[in-house]
Structures are given as C-alpha cells and as structure tokens.
N, C-alpha and C positions, 0 to 999 in steps of 0.2 A: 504494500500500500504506500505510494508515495504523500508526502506531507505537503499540505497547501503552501503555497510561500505566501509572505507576510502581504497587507494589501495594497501597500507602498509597490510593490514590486509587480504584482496583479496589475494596476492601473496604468505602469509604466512598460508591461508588456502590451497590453491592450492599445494604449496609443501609438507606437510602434508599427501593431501588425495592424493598424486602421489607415495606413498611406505607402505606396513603395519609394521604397530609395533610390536614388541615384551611386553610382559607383565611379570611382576613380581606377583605371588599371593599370598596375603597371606592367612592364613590359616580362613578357613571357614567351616560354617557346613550348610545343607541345611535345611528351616523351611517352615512353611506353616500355613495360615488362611483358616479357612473354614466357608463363610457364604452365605447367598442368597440372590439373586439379583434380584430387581421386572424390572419384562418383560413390563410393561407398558399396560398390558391384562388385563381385570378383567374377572371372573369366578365365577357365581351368588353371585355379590358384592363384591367378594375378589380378592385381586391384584395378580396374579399367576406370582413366583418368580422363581428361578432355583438355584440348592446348586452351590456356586464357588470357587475351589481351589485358592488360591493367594499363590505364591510362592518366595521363595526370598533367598539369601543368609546370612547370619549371620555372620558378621567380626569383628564385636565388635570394638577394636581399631589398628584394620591391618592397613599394609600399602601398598597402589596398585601402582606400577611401571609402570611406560607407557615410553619406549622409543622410537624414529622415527631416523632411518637411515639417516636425512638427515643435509644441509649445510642450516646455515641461519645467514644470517648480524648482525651484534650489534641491530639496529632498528628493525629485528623479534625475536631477544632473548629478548630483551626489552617486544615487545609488548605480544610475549606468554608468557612473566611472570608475566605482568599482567593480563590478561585473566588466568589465573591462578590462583591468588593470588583473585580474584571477583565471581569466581563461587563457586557456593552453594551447588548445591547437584549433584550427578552423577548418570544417570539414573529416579530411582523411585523419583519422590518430596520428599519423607522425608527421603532418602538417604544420608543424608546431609554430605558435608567432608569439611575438609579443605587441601586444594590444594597450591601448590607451585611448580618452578620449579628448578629442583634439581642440584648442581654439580655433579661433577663428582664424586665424591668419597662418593653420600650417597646413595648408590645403600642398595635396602633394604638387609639386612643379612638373617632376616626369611623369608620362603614361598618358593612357587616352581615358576619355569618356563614355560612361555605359547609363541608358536611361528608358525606363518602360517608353512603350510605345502609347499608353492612354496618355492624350495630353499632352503630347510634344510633335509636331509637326514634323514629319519623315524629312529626315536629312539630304535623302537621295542618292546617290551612287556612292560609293566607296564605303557602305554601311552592308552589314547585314543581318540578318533578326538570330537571338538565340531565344531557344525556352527556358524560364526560369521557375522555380517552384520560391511559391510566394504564401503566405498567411491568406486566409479565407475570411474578411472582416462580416460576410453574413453567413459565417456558419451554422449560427446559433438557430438562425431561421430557416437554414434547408436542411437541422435534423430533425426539427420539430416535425415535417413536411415528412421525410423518410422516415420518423418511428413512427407517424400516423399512420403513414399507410402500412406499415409491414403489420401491425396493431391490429389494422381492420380485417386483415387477412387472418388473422388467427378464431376460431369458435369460441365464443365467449365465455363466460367463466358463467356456470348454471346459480340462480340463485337460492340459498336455504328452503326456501320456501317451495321450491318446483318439485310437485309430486310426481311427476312422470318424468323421464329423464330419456331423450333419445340415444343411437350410437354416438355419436360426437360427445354427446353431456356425459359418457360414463367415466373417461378420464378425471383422474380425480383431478379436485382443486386447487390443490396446492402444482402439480404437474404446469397446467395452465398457467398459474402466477412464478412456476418457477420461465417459464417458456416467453411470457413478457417481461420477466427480469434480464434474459439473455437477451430480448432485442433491443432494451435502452443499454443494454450494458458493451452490447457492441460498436456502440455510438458512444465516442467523449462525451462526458458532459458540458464542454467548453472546449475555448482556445487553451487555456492553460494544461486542461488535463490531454488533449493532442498533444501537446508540446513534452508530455513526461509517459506518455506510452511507448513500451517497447517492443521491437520488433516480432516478439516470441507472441505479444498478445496482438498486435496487428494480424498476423499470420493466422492465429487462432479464428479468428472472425474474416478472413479473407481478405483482407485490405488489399490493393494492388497501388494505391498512395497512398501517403500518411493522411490519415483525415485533417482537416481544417486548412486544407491545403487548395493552389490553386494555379494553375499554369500561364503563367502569363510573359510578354515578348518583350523582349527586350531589345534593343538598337548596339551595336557596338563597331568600332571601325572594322573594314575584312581582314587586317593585319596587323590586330591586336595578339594574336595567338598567332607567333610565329614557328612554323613547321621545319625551316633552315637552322644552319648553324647559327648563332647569336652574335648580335650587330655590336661593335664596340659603340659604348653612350658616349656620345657626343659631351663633349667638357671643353670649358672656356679655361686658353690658357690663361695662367694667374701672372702678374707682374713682377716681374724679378727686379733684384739689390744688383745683382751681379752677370759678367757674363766669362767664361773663359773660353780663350782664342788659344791656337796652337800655331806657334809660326813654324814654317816647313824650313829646313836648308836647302842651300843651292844642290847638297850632294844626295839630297835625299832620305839622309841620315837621322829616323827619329828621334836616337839617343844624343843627337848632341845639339846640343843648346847651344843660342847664339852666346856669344861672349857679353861680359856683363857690360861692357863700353858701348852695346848698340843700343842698349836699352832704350837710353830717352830719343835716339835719334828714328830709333823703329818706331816708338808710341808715335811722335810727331808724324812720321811720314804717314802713320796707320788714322792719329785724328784727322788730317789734312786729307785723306781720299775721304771718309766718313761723311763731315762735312763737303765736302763737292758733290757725294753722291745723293745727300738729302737737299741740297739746295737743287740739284738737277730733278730730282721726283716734286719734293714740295714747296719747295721754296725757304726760306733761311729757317733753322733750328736751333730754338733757345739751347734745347737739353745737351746738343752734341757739340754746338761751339764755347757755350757759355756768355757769348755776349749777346744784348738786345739786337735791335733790326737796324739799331744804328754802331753799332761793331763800339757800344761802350760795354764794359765785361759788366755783368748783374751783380746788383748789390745785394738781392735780398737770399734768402738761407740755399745752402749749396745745392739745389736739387737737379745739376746739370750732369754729364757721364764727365766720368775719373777714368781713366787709362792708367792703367800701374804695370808695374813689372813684374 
C-alpha cells in the first residue's frame, strides 16, 4: 500500500500535470546495444533467447531544460526544488543526472527547442513531430465514464428482500461486490495514485499505458538526435595575456637559438612588419604600435602588445 504524500505536494503535482512543458535539448547523438534475451523456453536443453535492440540517447554532459507555464506559492517552489535537488536519475536507472531548479536567467545557451504542438503555430520545414506521453489533466472524468459503464454491464446485486431469485441472482452477494471492487480497483483513483502504480499491478488489470496518461506531439528540430559521429561544440576563442612565437634559423636548426645580441634587433624588425601589416588590413593600431593616430606614444595604462625575449 503506498502512502499518500503530504497535500502540499498533491497540489503541486496537480498543477504541473494540468499544462505541458516546453523542453530545452541538448545536443545528442543516438546509440544502441544489441544483445539476447532468454524467453524462459528451453529447446532440447537450451534456453531459446531473442536478439534485443536497447536504444538510448547519448548526452554526455548536456543540459535538459524542462519549463511548466504555470503559478506556484513560495511552499511549491520550495518543495519542487527539493524534489529536484533528491532525484537521481531521469528515465532509464542508470541515467543518472543531477537536477536542480533553475532561475530565471540560466536558461541553457546550447541545444534546440522542443514544444507541444497544441498552441504553437507549426514551424514548418526543418521540424519534425515526436510522440510524447504526457499526464491526463481529465482523467478523473473519463474513469468515472469507464467504471460506469463496465458497472452497468455487471447483474446487479439481488436485494434482501427478493423472494424468488433467478440464474444470474444465485451468485452470492458478497461474489458481486467483490466483482465491483475489482472494477474500480483496476482504475487509479487519481492522478497521484497512477503516478505510484506498478508495473506488476498494471499488468495485472491489462494496462497496455500507464493510466492517467496521454499521447500527445511534440515539434522538435530533424537534427536534434544526431545519428553521426558527434560535432565538436562550437567555443568562442577567449583572449589571451600572451603569445609565443618561435623564430626559425637560416640553417634550419631547431635546437639552436638565435644569439642573445639579436634579440632586441629581431623584436624590432618582428614589431615593425606587425605594424605595417595591420595598418595595411585596418588601418593604424593602438595595441600593436602603442602610439595614438597621431604617432604620440599613449599615456594612459599599458594595454598595448610587449614583444620580449
């Protein structure tokens, strides 16, 4: 029997599964195992297995964006940031992530966008639909609708009072009310209690989806899930302090260094191509000559290039 959670947290699942979210993806590429799986059959002595595709995405250290459209009190931001900050993996068990909930301003930079298709305007080429399983926010009203009917279909339970009892009324009574306990009982009686049923009791009652559940399409770009080997991410080079140059000799000879008397005469001859080759591309350069645009040297703090030995 699992235990009700607190109604803080009731309320704050309920608002949740009453809107779909939008998704941030990041960049992935799609992989797969292939191995075989024993049937539980034997075939003169040997266990007869079946080859099994296991398939998965590859994210490496992405980072996946989940936002919800919706309004929640200090005590539900509280609590979904805990629930947050305690879960372990998403999805597969060895999925593992670390989770948190984000402000406003750390929306991820990298990856593409993923967004139901109710209420947003088809983007058009270079998109294409996946199906997603989603919360059922009118559950509650289409099982009222299925234990009705499956209800009516049952022979009613005979009353105390009925002296003559047909084939159908000999079934005892208690049979009957166990027989409508088993049809609300195969139906959650909420969103919460779908969300903590398990597989062994889905199975039990036939489920072919989890209940409270609901299939709906989602937009995402065609080459969000890449199939290739994986694209180096694109990075802004950072500004450097420093650069180092290697001067080559006439003989060719890496091991030997010029003599320490060319020193200041190589740096000049090396700032004097420098400059000519930036005044020829863009026109005079504070940083590399160090004077203004009228060749008087800068006065203010040294942030022009040093040539050293």
């Amino acid at each position: 029997m699992h235990s009700a959670p607190p109604e803080e947290a009731r309320i704050l699942i309920l608002k949740l599964a009453s809107t779909l979210p939008t998704y941030r993806l990041p960049e992935a590429m799609g992989s797969h195992t292939r191995h075989y799986m024993p049937l539980g059959v034997l075939d003169k002595g040997r266990e007869e297995t079946t080859l099994v595709f296991d398939t998965w995405g590859k994210v490496g250290d992405g980072i996946l964006g989940i936002t919800w459209d919706v309004s929640l009190t200090a005590e539900e931001t509280r609590l979904l940031a805990q629930l947050a900050e305690q879960m372990g993996y998403l999805g597969r068990s060895e999925s593992w992530v670390d989770a948190h909930l984000a402000q406003s301003d750390e929306t991820p930079s990298e990856g593409t966008d993923c967004f139901p298709e109710e209420g947003h305007v088809s983007p058009g080429s270079g998109w294409e639909q996946v199906p997603l399983l989603a919360p059922d926010p009118e559950y509650l009203t289409w099982r009222e609708r299925q234990v009705k009917a499956l209800l009516d279909q049952l022979p009613p339970i005979p009353l105390p009072e009925k002296k003559r009892l047909t084939k159908k009324d000999r079934k005892p009574t208690e049979a009957r009310e166990l027989e409508r306990a088993e049809v609300q009982g195969s139906y959650p009686a909420d969103l919460i209690a779908c969300l903590q049923a398990d597989t062994t009791e889905l199975r039990r009652h036939g489920w072919s989806q989890p209940p409270g559940s609901r299939r709906v399409f989602y937009r995402r770009k065609t080459d969000a899930l890449d199939v290739s080997a994986p694209r180096p991410r694109r990075r802004t080079i950072p500004t450097v302090e420093a650069m180092l140059l290697s001067i080559a000799t006439a003989s060719g000879n890496d091991h030997a260094l010029p003599h320490i008397t060319r020193t200041l005469p190589q740096a000049e001859l090396l700032h004097t191509e420098l400059v000519g080759k930036a005044a020829r591309k863009s026109g005079h350069s504070e940083v590399l000559s160090g004077c203004d645009e009228q060749r008087q040297p800068l006065t203010g703090p040294h942030r022009h290039a040093h040539i050293r030995h």
